[in-house]
Structures are given as C-alpha cells and as structure tokens.
N, C-alpha and C positions, 0 to 999 in steps of 0.2 A: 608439431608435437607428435605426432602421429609416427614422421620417420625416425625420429629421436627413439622413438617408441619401437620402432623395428628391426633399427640398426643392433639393436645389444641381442633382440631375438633372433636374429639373423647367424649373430658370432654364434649365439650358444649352440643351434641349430647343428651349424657344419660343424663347435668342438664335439658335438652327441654324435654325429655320423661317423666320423674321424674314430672317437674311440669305439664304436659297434664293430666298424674296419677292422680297427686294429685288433680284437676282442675276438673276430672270426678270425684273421690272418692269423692268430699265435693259437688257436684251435687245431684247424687246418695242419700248421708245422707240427705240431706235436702228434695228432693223428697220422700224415705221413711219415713220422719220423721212428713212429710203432709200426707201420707198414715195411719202411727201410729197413729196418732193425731188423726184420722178418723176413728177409730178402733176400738172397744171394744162391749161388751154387750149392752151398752146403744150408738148408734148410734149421733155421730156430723154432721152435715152437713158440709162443707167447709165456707158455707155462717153464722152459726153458732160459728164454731171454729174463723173466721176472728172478728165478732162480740166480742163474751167474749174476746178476745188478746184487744181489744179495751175498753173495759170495759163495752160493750152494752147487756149483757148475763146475760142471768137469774143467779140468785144464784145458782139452782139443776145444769147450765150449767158450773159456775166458779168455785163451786166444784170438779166437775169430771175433769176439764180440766186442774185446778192449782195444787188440792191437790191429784187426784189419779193419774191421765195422767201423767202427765208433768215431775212430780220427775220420775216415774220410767223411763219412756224414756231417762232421762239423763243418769240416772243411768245404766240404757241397756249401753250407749256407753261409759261413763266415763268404766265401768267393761272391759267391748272389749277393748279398748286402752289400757288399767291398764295388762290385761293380756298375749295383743298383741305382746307388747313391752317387757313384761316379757320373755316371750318366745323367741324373736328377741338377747335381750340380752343371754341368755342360750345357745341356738343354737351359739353363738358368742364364748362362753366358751368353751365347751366341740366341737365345731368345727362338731356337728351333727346336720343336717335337722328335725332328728327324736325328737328333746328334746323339753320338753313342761315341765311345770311349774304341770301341771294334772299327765304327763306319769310319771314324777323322783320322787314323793311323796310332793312335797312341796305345794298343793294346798289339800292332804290328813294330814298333820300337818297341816296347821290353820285349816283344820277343826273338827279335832279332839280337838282344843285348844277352836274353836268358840265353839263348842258341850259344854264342858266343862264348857265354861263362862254359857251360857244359860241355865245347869242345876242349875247354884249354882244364876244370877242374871237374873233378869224380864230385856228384852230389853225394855218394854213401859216404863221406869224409867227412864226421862231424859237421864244423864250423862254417864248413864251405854250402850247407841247408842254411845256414840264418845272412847269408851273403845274397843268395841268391835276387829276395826282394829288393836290395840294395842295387846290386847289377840292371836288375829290369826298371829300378826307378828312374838311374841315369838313364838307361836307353829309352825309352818313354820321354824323360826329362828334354831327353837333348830332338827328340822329335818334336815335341809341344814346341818349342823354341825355335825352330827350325817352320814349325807350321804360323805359329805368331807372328813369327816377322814378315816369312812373303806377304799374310794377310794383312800388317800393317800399313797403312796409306798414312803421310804427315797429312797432319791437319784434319782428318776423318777419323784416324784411328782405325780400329780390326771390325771390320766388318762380317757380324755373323753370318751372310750366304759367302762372303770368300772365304771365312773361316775356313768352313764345311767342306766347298769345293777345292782348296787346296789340301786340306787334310784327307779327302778320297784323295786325291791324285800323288801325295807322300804315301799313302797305304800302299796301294798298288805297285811304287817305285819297291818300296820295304819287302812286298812277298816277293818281288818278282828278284831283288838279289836274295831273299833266303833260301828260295829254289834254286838257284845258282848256287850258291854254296851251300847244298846238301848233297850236290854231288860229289863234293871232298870229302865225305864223309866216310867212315868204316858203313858197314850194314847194320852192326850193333847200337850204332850211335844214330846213323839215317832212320833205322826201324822207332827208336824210342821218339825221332825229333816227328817222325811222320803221323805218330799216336795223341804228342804233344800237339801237334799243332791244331790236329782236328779238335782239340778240346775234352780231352782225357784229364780226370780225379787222377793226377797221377803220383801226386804231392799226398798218400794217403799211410802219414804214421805222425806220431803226436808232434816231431820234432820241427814238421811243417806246420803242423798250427801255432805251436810257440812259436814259429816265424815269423805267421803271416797274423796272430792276433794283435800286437802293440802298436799295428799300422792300424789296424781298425779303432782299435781303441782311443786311441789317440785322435785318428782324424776325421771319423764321424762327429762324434760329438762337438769337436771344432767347428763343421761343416752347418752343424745343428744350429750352434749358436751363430753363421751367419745365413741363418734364415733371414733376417729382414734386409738384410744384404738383397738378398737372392730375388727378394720380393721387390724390394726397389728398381732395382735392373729389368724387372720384367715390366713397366712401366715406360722401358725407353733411354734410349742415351741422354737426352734433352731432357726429360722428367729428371731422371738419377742426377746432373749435372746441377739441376737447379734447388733439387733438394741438400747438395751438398757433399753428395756422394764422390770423392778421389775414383771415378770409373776405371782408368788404366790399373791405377796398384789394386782396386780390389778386382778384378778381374785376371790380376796375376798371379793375386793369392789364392783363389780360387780354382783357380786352374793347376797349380803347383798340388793344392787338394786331391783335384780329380785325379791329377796323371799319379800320386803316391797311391791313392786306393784303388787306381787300374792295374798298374803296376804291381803290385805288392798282390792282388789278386792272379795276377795271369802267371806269377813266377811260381804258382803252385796247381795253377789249372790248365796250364792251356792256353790256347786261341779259342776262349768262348764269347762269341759276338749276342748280338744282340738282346742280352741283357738290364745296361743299360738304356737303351729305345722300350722296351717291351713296358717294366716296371714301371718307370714315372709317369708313363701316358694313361695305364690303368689305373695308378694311383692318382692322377690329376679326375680324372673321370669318376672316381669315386668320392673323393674327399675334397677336390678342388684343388684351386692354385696355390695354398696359400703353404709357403715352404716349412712354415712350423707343423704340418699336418703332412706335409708330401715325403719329407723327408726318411724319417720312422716307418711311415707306412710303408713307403717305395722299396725300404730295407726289408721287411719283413718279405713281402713279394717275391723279391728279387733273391733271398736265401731259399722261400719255400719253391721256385719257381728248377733252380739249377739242383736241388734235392728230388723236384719230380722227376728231372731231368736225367740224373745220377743213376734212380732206380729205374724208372724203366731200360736204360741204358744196359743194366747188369742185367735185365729180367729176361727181353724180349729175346733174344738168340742165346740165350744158357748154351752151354759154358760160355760161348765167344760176348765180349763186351761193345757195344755203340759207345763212342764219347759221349759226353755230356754237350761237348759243343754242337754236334750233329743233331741230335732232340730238340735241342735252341731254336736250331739253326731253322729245322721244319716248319716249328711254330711261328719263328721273328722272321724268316724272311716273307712268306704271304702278310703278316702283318706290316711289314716295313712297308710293302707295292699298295694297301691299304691304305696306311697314312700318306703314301705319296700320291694315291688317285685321290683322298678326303681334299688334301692340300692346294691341289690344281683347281679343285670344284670352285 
C-alpha cells in the first residue's frame, strides 16, 4: 500500500521539478536575451531598445535592432533547441551520454553538403536561402546512412558503441576531404567557408529563420510525441523488443528526426558541436530520464546555451567577433573528457 502510495508521489514530485526547470530556463532566456539585445559594437540603451520595440526609434536604431539584432538572436536559440534536442534524441538511440550530432559526423555531412551548395549557388539569391536546409539534410541524410549500415551487424542489429565509433571515424574522413577541398576555393569563398566552419551566427536576417523555423516546428514536437518511444529504448533492445516495440523502424525514424534538426540547424550556423552532448546530460541531471520532461527542457538549454554563446562571442574582442562554435567548444570539450573520465569509473 505504501508503494502504491509513493509511486504517484514520486511522478508528481519530478512533474514539480521539471516545471521549477523549465520556469528558470525561460527566465534566464529572456533576461539574457535583454542582455543580447543590449550588446553589440554599436551600444542600445535599454531605454533605447524599449523605444524602437515601440516604434519610437530612430531609423539607424530600427535597423540594427530588427534587421541585424533580432534575427540572429532568434536564430542563436531556434539552432540551440534545433541541436539540443537533436542530440537528446541520439543519445536516446544508441543509449550513450557521449552522442552528439557534432561527435558521430552528422553535423560534418551537412556540412560538407552546405560547402558544396555555396560553391556552385550565391546564398544572397532569394530561393537559394530556403534550399540550403534542404542540401544539408541530404548531406547529413546520406551520412547517417552511410554510418547505419557499417554499424549494422545481421542478426544483432546497430550497435550503439559501433554506432558512435564509426560515426567519429566518418567525421574525421568528412573534415579531412572538406580541408581538401577548401583549397579550390576563391579567398572570398575560403574566408567565409573558414568563419562557417568554426561555428559563426552567419545565417543572421529573417529570411534564415523563415528557413530554418518549419523544421523546428515540425519536428520537435513530432520528437516530443515520441517520448515514450524514447523512454522504451532506454530500457534495452530485449526490454523494447519484448514490449512490442518495431526497434529498427523506430530507430530509423528517429534518427531521420535527429539528422533533419542537425541538419537544418547547422545550414544556418555552422559547425557548432557540442551542443547536443552538453544539453541533454544537464537536463537529465536536473529533471531526469524521463523524455516527456528531457525533451522541452534539453530545448530550452540548448537555445539559452548557444545565445550565451553568440553574445559573448560579439562582446569579448569588440569590433572582431569569436564564433559561437568556439564558446561551445571551450565549455563542451572539458565537459565532454568529464563525461568520458565519469564513464570509465
């Protein structure tokens, strides 16, 4: 009677923590996102910024704050969620903390697919902006596929540590012909792909967010509703199998998830790694396993995380700019040697 009794206290317990979480994380973003707002080369006041939001701002003011400001900041957090949750889900698959959309190569194919587009089409060309996510999802696309099958065994199926370890070892093959063919490159074209790759906001005017938002839209919430998916699978192949669960197909629809919202992120950000790894492991530690609660949270994170990112990036050497991916980078890779000394213990 007793556990009967604790069990429902238990659920309500971690939904109460879950939303506290979420309650600070969308705090937090909106207080950072009055800090960004305030941020840049050319200095807003707060009393400024509230002004133009009102329409009472000078034109050089409505400028800067609708058409350079504002898009990228979105687009700072729309990419963090986008890659957040990418990561949330993989880690869900292959059943490791360590899996990131950056570390298996799938954020190394779009970008070798974006590379590709941008030598052969101008991105200032209308149409050729709302393509781009399209180009990175194939390349992405045909990477996962490419890592799925070496990792497949008959009779075993895709094993999460070969997953992993053949997806480093396609990452690695991926930069190392992109550096090869950046030497064909003009200087103008080398310069911008060299900015891109470090993980530069460089997708920053509205016509990239109407790009990159109907991927979000679309396949988070998709993603969301396979939380008990998610949570099955972390149980085990044998668990999942015996519950009923089609493991391969849902593992390949899942996966088709992650690589669209890697994808569809990186074709407006960059090579920004370790966002996926960072998010979901904080958010498991705070709110737990349970993917209806990981999910949402991991998102919020993962947008305020690559927004810290953004702005210090613009702040710390004025005029000159740090990528966003390099800020990451500082933070996720002692974190990543972290979770790999925890792991061994």
């Amino acid at each position: 009677m007793n556990k009967q009794n604790q069990q429902p206290e238990s659920v309500v317990k971690k939904r109460k923590r879950a939303l506290v979480v979420t309650v600070i994380a969308l705090i937090l973003m909106a207080v950072m996102f009055l800090i960004s707002l305030n941020t840049g080369f050319i200095k807003l006041s707060p009393a400024e910024v509230f002004q133009t939001v009102l329409g009472q701002g000078e034109d050089r003011q409505e400028l800067i704050l609708f058409q350079f400001r504002l898009p990228r900041m979105i687009i700072a957090i729309l990419v963090g969620m986008g890659l957040a949750v990418s990561g949330t889900v993989l880690q869900g698959i292959v059943r490791n903390p360590l899996a990131d959309p950056g570390i298996i190569g799938i954020n190394a194919g779009a970008g070798m697919a974006v590379m590709i587009f941008i030598f052969f089409f101008s991105t200032e060309v209308g149409g050729s902006v709302f393509l781009l996510p399209l180009a990175a999802f194939a390349g992405a696309g045909l990477t996962a596929f490419v890592i799925y099958a070496l990792s497949y065994k008959r009779g075993e199926g895709v094993s999460p540590i070969r997953l992993i370890l053949v997806g480093v070892a396609v990452a690695a093959g991926i930069s190392a012909l992109m550096i090869v063919l950046t030497l064909k490159l003009d200087p103008r074209t080398y310069q911008f792909l060299a900015t891109w790759l470090a993980g530069s906001i460089w997708g920053s005017n509205w016509s990239f967010v109407y790009s990159l938002l109907p991927w979000l839209i679309i396949l988070i919430p998709f993603v969301y509703m396979k939380s008990s998916v998610l949570n099955v699978l972390n149980l085990g192949d044998s668990t999942s199998v015996s519950l009923g669960l089609n493991l391969e197909r849902e593992r390949r629809v899942l996966l088709a998830a992650a690589v669209g919202l890697a994808a569809s992120s990186v074709s407006v950000s960059g090579g920004i790694g370790f966002v996926g790894l960072i998010a979901p492991h904080i958010t498991r530690q705070l709110v737990g396993s349970n993917h209806h609660y990981v999910i949402p949270v991991s998102a919020l994170l993962g947008g305020l995380l690559v927004l810290i990112a953004d702005t210090i990036g613009r702040v710390i050497l004025q005029p000159a700019e740090i990528p966003a991916g390099i800020i990451v980078a500082i933070i996720g890779a002692p974190y990543f040697l972290y979770l790999l000394a925890k792991l061994n213990d």
